[in-house]
Backbone as CSV, one residue per row, in Angstrom:
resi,resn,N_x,N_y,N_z,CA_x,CA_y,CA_z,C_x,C_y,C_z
1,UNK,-19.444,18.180,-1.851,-18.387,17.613,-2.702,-17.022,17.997,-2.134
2,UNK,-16.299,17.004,-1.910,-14.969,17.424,-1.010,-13.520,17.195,-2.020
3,UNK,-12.627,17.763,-2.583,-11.574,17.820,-3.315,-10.945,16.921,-2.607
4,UNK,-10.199,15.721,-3.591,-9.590,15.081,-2.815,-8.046,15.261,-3.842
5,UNK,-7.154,14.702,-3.560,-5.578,15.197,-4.593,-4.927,13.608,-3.833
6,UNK,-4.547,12.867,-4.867,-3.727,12.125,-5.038,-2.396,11.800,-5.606
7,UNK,-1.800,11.841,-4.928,-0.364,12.211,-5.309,0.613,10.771,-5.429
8,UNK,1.024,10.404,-6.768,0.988,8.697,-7.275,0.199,8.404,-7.839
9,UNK,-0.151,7.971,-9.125,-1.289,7.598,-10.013,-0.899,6.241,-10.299
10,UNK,-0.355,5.410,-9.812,-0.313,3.898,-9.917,-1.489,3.325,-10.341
11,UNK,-1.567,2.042,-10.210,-2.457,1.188,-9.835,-3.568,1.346,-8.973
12,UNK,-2.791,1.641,-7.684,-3.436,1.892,-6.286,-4.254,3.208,-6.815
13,UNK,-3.302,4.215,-6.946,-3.835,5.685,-7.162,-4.656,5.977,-8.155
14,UNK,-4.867,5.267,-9.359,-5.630,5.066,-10.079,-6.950,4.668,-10.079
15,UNK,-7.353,3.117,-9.172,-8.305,2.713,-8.963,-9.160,3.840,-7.765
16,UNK,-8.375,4.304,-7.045,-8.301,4.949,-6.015,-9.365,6.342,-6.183
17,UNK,-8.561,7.357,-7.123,-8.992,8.148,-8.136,-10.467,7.721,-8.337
18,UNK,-10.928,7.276,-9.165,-11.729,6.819,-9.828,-13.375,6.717,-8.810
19,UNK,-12.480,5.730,-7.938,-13.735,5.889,-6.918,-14.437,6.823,-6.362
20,UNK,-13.518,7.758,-6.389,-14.140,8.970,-5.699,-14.837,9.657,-6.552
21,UNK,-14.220,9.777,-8.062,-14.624,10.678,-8.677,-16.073,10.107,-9.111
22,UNK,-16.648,8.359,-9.024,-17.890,8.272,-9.423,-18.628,8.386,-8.219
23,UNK,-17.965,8.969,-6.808,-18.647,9.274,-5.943,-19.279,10.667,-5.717
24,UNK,-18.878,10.916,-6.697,-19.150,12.796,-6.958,-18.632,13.555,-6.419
25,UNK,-17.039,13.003,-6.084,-16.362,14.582,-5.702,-15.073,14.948,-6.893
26,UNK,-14.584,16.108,-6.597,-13.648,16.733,-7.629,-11.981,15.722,-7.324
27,UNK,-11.269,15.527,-7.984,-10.203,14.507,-8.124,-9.212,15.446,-8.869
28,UNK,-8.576,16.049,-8.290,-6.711,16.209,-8.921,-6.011,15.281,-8.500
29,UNK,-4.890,14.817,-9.488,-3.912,13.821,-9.379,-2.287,14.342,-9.420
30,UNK,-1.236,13.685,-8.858,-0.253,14.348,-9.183,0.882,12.531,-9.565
31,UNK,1.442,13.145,-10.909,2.159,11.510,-11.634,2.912,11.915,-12.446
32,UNK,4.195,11.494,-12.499,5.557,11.692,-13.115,5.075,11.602,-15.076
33,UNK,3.953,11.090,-15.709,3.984,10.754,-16.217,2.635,11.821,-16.893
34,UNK,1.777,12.023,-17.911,1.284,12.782,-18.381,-0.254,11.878,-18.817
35,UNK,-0.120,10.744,-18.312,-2.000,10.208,-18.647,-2.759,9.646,-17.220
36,UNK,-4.355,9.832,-17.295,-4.556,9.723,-16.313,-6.068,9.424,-16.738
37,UNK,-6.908,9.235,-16.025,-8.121,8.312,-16.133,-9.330,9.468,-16.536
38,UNK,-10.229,9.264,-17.419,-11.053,10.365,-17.762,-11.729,11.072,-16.653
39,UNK,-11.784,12.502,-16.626,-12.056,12.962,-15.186,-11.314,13.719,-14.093
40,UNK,-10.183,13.266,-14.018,-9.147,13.655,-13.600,-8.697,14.467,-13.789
41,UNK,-8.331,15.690,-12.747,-7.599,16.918,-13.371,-5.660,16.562,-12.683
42,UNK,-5.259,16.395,-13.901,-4.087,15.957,-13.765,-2.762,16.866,-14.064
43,UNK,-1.648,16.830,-12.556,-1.357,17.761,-12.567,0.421,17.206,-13.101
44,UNK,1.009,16.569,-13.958,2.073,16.019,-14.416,3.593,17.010,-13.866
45,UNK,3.887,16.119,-12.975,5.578,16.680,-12.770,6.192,15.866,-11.935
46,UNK,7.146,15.571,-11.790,8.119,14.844,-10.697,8.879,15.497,-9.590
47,UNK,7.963,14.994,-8.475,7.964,16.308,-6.931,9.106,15.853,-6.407
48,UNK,10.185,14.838,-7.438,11.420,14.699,-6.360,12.399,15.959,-7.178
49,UNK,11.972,16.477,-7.810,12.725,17.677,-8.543,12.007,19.428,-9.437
50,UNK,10.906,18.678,-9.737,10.143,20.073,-10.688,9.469,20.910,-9.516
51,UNK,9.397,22.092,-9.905,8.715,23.448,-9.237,7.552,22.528,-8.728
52,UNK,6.915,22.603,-7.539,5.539,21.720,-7.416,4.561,22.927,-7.954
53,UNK,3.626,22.037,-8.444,2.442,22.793,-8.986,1.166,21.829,-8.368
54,UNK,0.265,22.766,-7.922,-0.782,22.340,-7.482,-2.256,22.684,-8.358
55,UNK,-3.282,22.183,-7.626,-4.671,22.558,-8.225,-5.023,23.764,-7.134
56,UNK,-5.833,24.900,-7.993,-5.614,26.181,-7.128,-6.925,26.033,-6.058
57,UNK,-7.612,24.964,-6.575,-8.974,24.838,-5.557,-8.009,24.368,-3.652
58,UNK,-9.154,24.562,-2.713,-8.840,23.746,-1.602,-8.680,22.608,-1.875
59,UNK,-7.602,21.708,-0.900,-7.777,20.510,-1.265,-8.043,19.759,0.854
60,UNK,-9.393,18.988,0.454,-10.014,18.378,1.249,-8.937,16.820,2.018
61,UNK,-8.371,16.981,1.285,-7.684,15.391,1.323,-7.015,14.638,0.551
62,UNK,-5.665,14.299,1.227,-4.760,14.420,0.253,-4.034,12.680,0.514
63,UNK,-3.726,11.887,-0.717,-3.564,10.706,-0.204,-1.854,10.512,-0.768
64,UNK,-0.761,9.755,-0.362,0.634,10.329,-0.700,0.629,8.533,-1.139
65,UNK,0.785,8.358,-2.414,1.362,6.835,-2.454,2.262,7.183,-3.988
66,UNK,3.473,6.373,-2.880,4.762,7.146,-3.349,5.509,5.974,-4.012
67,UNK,6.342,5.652,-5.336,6.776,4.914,-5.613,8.233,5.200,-6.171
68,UNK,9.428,4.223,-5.420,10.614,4.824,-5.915,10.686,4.602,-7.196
69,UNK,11.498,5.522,-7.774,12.048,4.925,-9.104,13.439,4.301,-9.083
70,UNK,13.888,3.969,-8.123,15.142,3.404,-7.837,14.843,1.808,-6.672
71,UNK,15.184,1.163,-6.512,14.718,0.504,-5.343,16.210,0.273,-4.670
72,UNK,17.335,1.324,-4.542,18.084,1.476,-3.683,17.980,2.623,-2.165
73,UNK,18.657,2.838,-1.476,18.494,3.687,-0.702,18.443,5.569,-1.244
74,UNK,19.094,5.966,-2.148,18.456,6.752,-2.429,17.171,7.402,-2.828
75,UNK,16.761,6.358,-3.847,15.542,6.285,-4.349,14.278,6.075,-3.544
76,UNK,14.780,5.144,-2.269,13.820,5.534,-1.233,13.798,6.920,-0.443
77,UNK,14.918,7.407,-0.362,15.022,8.923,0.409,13.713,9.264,-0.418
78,UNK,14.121,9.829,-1.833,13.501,10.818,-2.696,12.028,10.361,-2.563
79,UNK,11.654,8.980,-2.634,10.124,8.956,-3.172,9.505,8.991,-1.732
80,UNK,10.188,8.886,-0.402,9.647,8.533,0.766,9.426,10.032,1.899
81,UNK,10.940,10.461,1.331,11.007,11.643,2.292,10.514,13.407,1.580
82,UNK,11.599,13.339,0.578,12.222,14.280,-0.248,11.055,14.837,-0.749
83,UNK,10.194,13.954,-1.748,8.805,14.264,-2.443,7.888,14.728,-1.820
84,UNK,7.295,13.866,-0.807,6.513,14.364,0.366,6.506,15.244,0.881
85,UNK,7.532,15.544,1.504,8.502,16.481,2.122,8.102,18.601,1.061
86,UNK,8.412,17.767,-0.043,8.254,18.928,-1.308,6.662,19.450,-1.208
87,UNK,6.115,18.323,-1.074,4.486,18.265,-1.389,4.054,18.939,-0.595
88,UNK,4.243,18.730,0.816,3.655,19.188,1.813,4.234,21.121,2.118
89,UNK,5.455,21.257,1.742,6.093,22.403,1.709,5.170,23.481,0.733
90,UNK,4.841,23.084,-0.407,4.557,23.654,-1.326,2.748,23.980,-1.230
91,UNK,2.425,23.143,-0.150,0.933,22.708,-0.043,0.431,23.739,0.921
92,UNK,1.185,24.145,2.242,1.466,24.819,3.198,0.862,26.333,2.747
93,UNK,1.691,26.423,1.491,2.225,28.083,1.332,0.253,28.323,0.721
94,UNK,-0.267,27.476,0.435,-1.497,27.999,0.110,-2.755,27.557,0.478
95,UNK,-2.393,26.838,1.993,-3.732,26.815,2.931,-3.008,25.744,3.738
96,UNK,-4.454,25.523,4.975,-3.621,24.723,6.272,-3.592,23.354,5.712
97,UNK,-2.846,22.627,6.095,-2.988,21.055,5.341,-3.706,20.049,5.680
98,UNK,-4.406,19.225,4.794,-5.263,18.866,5.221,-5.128,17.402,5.762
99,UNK,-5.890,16.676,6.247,-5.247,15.651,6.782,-4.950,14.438,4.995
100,UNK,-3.927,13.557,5.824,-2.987,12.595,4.892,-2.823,11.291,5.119
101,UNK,-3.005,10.890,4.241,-3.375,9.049,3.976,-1.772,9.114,3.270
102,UNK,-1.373,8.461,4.376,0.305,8.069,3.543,0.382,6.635,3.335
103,UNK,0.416,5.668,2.359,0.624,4.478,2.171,2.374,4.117,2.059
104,UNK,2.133,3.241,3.650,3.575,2.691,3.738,3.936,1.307,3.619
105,UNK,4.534,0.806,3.856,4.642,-1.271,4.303,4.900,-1.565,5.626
106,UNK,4.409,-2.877,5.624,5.127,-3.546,6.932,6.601,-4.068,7.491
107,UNK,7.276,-3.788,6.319,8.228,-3.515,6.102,8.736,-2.630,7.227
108,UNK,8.340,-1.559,7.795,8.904,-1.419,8.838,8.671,-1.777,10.363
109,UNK,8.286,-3.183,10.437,8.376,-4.467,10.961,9.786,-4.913,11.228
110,UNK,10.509,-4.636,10.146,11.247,-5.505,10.263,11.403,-7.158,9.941
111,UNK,12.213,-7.662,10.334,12.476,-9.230,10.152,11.728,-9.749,11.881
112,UNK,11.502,-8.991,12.505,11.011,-9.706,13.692,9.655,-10.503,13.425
113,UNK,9.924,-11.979,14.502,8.770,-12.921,14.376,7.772,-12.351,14.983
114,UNK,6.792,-13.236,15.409,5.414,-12.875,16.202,4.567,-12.470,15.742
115,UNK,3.214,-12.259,16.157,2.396,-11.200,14.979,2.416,-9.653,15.224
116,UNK,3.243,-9.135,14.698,2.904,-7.347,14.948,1.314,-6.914,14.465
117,UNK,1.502,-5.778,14.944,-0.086,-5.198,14.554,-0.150,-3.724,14.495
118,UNK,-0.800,-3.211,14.857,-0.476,-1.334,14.846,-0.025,-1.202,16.067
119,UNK,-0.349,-2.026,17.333,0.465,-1.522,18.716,2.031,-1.714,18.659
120,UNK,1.870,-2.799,17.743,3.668,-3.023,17.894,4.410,-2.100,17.541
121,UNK,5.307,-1.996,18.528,6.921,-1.281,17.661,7.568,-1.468,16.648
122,UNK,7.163,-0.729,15.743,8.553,-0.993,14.600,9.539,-1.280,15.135
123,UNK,10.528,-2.590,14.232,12.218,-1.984,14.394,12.830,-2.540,13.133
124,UNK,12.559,-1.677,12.520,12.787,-2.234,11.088,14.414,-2.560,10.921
125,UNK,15.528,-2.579,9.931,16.690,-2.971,10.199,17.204,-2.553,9.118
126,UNK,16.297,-3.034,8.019,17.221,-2.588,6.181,16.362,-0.749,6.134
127,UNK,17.197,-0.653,5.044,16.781,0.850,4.778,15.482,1.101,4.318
128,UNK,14.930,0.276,3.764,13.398,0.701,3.231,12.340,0.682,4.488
129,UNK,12.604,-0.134,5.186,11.570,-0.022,6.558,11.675,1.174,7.164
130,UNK,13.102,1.433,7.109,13.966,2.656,8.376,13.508,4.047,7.862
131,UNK,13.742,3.942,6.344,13.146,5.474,5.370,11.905,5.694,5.500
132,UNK,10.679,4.506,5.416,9.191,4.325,5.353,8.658,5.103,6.307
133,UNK,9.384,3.985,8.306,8.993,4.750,9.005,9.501,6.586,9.398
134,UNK,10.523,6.836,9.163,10.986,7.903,9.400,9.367,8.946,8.471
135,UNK,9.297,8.566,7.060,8.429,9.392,6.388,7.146,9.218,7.306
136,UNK,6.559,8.080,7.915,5.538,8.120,8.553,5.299,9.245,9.550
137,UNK,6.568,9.328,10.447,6.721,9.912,11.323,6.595,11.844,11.097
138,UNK,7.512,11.972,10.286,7.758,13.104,9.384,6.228,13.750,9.388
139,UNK,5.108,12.998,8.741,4.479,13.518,7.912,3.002,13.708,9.266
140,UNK,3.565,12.889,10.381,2.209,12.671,11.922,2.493,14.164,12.033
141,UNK,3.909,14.872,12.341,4.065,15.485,12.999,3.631,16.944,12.012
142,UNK,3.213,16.808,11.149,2.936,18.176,10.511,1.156,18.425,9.899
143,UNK,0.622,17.177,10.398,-0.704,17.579,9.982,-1.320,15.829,10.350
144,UNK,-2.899,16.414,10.517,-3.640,15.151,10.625,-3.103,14.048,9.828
145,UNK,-3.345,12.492,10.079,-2.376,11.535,9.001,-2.995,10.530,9.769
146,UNK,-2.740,9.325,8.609,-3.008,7.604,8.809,-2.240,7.272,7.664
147,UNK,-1.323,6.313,8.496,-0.286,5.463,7.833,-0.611,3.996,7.674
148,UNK,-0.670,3.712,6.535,-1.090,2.703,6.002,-0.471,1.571,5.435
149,UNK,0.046,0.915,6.401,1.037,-0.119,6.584,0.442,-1.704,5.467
150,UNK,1.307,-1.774,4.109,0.226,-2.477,3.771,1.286,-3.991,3.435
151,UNK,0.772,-5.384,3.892,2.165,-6.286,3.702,1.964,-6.788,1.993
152,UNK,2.281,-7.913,1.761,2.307,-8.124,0.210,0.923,-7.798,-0.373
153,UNK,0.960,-7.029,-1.760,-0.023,-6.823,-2.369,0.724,-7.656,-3.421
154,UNK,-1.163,-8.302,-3.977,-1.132,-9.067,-5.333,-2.576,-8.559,-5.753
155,UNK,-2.321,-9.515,-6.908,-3.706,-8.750,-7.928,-3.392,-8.640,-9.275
156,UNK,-4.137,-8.260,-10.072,-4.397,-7.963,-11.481,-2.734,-7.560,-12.149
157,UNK,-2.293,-7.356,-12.214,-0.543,-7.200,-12.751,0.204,-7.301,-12.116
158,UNK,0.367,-8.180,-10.548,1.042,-8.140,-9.704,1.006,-9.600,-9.191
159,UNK,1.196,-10.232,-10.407,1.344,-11.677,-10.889,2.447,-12.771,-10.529
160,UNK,3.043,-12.623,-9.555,4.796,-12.458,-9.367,5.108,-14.355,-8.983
161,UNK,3.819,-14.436,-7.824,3.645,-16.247,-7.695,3.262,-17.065,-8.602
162,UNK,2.112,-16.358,-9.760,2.109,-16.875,-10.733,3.458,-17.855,-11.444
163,UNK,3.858,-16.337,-11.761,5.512,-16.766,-12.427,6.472,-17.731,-11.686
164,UNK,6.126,-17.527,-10.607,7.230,-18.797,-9.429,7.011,-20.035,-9.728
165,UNK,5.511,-19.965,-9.842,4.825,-21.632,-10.086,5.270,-21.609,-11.532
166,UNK,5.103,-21.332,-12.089,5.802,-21.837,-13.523,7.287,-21.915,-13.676
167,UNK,7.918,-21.544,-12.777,9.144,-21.562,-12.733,9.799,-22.938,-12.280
168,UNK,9.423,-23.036,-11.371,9.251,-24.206,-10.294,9.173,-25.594,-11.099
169,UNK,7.970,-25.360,-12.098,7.720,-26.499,-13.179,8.403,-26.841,-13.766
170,UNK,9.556,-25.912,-14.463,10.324,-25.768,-15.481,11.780,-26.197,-14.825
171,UNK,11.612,-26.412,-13.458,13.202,-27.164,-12.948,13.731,-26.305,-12.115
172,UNK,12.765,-24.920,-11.826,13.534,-23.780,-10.919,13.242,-24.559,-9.336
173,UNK,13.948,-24.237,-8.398,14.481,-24.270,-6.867,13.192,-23.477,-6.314
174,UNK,12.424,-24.396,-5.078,11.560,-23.594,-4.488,11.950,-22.800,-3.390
175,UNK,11.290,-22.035,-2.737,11.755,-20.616,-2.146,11.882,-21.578,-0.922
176,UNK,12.613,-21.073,0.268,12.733,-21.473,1.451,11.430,-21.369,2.259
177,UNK,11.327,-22.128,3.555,9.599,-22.302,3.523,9.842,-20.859,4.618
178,UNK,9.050,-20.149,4.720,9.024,-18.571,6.112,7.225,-17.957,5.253
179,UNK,7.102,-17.795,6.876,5.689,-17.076,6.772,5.287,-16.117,6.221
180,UNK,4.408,-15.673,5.592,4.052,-14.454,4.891,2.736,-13.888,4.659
181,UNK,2.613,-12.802,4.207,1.048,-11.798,4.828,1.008,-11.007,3.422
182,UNK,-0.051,-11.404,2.583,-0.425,-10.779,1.786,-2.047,-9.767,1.815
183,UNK,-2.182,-8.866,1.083,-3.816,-8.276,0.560,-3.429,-8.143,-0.514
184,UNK,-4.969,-8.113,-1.132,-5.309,-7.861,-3.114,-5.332,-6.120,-2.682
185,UNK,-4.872,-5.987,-4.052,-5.247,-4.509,-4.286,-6.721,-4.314,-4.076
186,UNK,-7.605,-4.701,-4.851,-9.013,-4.366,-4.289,-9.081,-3.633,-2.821
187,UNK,-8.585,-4.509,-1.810,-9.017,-4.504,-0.826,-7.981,-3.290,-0.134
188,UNK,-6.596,-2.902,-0.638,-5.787,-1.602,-0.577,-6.707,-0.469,-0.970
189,UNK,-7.668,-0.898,-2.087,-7.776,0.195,-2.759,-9.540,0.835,-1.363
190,UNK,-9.814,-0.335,-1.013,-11.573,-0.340,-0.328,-10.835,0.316,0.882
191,UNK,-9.782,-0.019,1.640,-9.126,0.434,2.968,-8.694,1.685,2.752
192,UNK,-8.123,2.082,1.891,-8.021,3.692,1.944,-9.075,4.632,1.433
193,UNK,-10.142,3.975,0.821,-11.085,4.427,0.814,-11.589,4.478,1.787
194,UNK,-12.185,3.689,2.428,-12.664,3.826,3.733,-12.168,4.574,4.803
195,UNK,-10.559,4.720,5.221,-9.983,5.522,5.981,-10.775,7.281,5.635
196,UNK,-10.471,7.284,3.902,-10.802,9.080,3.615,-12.043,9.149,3.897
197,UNK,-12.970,7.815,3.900,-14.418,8.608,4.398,-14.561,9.145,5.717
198,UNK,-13.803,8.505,7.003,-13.503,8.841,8.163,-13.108,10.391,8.027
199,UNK,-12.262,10.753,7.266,-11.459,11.817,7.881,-12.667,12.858,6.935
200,UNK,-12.485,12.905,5.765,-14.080,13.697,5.409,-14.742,13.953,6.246
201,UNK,-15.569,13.599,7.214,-16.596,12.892,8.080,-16.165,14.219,9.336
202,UNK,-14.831,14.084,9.185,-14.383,15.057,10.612,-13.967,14.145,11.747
203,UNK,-14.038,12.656,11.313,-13.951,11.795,12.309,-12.376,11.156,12.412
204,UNK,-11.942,11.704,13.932,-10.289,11.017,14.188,-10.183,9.884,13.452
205,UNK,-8.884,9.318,12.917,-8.844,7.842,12.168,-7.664,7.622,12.878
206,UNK,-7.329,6.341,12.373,-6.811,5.590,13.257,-4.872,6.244,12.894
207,UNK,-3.593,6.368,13.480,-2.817,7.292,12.980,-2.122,6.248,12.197
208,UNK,-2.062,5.016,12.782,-1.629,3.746,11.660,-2.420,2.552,11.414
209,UNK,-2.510,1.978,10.261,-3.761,1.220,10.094,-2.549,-0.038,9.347
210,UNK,-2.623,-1.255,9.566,-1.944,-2.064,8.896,-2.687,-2.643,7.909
211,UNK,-2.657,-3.074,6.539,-3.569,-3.564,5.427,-2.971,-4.907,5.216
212,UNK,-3.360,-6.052,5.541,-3.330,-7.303,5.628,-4.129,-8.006,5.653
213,UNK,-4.639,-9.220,5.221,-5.352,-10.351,4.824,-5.290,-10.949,6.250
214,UNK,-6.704,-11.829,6.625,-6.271,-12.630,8.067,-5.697,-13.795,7.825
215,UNK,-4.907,-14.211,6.985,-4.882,-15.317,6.520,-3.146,-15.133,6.082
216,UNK,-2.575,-14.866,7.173,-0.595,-15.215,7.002,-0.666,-16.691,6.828
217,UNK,0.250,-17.630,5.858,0.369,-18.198,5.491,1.906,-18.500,4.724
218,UNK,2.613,-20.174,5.181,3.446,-20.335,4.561,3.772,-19.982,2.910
219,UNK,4.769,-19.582,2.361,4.924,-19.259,1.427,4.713,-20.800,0.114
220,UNK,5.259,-21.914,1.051,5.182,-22.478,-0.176,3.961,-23.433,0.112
221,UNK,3.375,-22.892,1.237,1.601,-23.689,0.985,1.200,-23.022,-0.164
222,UNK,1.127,-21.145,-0.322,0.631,-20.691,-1.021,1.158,-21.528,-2.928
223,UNK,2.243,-21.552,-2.853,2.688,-21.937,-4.142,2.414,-23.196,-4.382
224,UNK,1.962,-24.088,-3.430,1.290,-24.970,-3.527,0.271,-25.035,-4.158
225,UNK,-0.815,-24.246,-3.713,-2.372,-24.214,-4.004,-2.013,-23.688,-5.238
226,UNK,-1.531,-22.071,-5.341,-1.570,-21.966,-6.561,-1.372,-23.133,-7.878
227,UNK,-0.173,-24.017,-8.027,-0.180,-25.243,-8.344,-0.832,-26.478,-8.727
228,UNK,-1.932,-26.771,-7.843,-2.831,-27.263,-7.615,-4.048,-27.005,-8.539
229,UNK,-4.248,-25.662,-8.340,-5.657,-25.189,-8.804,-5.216,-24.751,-10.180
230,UNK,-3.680,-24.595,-10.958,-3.933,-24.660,-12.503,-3.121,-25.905,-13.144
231,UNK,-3.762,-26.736,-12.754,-3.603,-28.205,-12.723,-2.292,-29.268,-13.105
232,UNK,-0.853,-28.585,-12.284,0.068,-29.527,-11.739,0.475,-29.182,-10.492
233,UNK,0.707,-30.416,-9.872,1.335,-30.327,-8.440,2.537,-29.842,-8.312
234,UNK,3.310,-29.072,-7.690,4.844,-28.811,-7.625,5.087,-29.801,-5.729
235,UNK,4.231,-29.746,-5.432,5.080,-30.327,-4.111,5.834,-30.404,-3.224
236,UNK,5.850,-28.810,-2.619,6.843,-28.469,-1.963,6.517,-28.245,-0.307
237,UNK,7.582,-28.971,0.512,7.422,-29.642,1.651,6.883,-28.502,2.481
238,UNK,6.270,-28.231,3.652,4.848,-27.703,4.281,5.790,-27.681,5.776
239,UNK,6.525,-26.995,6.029,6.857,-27.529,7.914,5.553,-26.867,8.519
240,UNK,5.997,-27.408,9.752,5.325,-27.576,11.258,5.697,-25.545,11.517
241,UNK,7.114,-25.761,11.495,7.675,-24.252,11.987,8.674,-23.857,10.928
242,UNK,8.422,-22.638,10.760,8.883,-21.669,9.594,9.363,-20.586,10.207
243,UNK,10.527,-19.575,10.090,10.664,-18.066,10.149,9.448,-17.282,9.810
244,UNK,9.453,-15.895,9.888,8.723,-14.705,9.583,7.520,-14.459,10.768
245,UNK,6.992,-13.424,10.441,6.233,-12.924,10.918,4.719,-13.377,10.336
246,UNK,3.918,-12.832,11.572,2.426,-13.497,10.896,1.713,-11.759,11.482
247,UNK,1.454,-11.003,10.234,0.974,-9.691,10.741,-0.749,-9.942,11.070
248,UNK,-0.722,-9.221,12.079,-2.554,-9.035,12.019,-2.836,-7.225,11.613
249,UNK,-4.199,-7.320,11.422,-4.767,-6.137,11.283,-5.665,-5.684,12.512
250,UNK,-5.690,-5.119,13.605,-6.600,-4.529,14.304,-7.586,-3.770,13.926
251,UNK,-7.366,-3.008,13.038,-8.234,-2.332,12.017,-9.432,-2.933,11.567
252,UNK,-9.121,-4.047,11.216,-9.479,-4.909,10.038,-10.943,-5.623,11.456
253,UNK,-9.605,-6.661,11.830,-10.313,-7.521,12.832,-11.239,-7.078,14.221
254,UNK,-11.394,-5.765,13.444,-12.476,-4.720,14.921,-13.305,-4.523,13.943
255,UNK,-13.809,-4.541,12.756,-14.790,-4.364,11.696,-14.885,-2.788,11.403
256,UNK,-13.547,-2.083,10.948,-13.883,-1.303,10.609,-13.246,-0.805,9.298
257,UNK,-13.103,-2.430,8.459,-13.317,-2.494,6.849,-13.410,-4.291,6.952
258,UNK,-14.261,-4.367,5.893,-14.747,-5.875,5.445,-13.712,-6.121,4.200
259,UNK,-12.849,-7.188,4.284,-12.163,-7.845,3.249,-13.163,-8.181,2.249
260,UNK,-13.066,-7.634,1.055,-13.526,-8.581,-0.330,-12.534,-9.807,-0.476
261,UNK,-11.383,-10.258,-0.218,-10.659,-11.034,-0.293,-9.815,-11.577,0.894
262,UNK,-10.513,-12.045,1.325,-10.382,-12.580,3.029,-9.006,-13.436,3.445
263,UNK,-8.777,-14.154,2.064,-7.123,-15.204,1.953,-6.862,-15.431,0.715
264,UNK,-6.102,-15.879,0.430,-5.302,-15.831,-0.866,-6.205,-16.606,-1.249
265,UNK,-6.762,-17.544,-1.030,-7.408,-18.664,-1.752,-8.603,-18.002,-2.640
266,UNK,-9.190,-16.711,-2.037,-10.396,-15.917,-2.372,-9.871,-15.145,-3.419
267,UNK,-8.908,-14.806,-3.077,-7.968,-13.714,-4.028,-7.215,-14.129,-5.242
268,UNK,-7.042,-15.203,-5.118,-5.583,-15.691,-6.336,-6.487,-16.207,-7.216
269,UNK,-7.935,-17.470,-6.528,-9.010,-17.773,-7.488,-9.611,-16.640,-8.750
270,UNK,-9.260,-14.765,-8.556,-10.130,-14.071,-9.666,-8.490,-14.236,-10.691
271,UNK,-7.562,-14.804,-10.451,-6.809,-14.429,-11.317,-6.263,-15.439,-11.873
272,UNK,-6.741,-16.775,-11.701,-5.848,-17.938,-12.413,-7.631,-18.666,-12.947
């Protein structure tokens, strides 16, 4: 039975949690907030400021998914650098650290076209890419780690195209047409699972793993279909050539995790 500590109890960290713990190992959590899933030994404080407090057991594996509470540049410092940063300081003082599943975006991509992948170079440009990777980096250099580059997540409360298409209906302006790369949470949640069984295992993992769907796709094909399949057309024009990037997964596309949700079409179908 291997202690695992999750630090972020989101969505992600939640479903996340859970899995393990019906896998039969021990689960501490760490979340700004004071509820947490039955099972869970939950350790409530906010590591961009309170004394850190830990679980006094070893901890086997530690996964960092970090969410600002600001979505300006500070708020990325604190939830990207600062927290982590705290976590790992505080983690130190009472054994060697163990290796770390940091969930980041592709976002530090940047605006560049082409398909990036894990060989590519970042060069991100706005501050959230620039903070992301810096924390990536930060966190290689102080202990085993896989950075987990993940592009749009949708899913179960993360409904956001939904709302576009109804918007759209109602007389709203469709989005400009540029390429885009989504995964379902499910499949966030199966990929970092799968990464911690690697490192459990004793087995090197990969130091960045990108979490993406094979299936990049225009934005307003997608709002299309969506459209389509809850039965009005919005009709919005399809080019030949679009901006953005079309990410791949190497990870992925070497079989060493199977998509439950292979393209949006697989994915958006459990939710409309």
């Amino acid at each position: 039975m291997a202690h695992i500590l999750v630090a972020g109890l989101g969505d992600l960290g939640s479903a996340l949690a859970q899995g393990w713990l019906a896998s039969g190992h021990q689960v501490s959590a760490i979340r700004r907030g004071t509820e947490a899933p039955a099972g869970i030994d939950l350790y409530p404080q906010d590591l961009f400021s309170d004394p850190v407090q830990l679980p006094p057991d070893q901890i086997d594996l530690l996964y960092i998914i970090m969410t600002p509470s600001t979505r300006d540049e500070a708020g990325y410092r604190a939830a990207y650098l600062t927290a982590p940063a705290r976590l790992l300081d505080a983690l130190i003082e009472q054994q060697p650290l163990p290796p770390v599943i940091f969930v980041s975006s592709t976002a530090v991509y940047g605006e560049q076209g082409g398909m990036p992948d894990e060989l590519q170079e970042p060069r991100p440009e706005a501050f959230n890419g620039r903070i992301l990777l810096a924390a990536e980096q930060e966190i290689s250099l102080r202990t085993l780690s896989s950075a987990v580059r993940f592009s749009g997540i949708y899913g179960p409360g993360r409904e956001r195209l939904l709302h576009q298409v109804n918007a759209i209906r109602q007389g709203g302006k469709g989005p400009s047409p540029r390429w885009t790369n989504r995964i379902h949470s499910q499949d966030c949640v199966g990929l970092l699972y799968r990464i911690g069984e690697g490192w459990l295992r004793g087995e090197m993992q990969w130091p960045v793993v990108v979490g993406t769907d094979a299936a990049p796709a225009l934005n307003v094909a997608v709002l299309n279909w969506i459209a389509e399949q809850t039965g009005q057309a919005i009709d919005l024009a399809e080019p030949d050539i679009a901006p953005g990037k079309r990410i791949r997964s190497r990870f992925i596309e070497e079989g060493n995790y199977k998509l439950s949700h292979p393209d949006y079409r697989s994915g958006y179908a459990t939710l409309i």
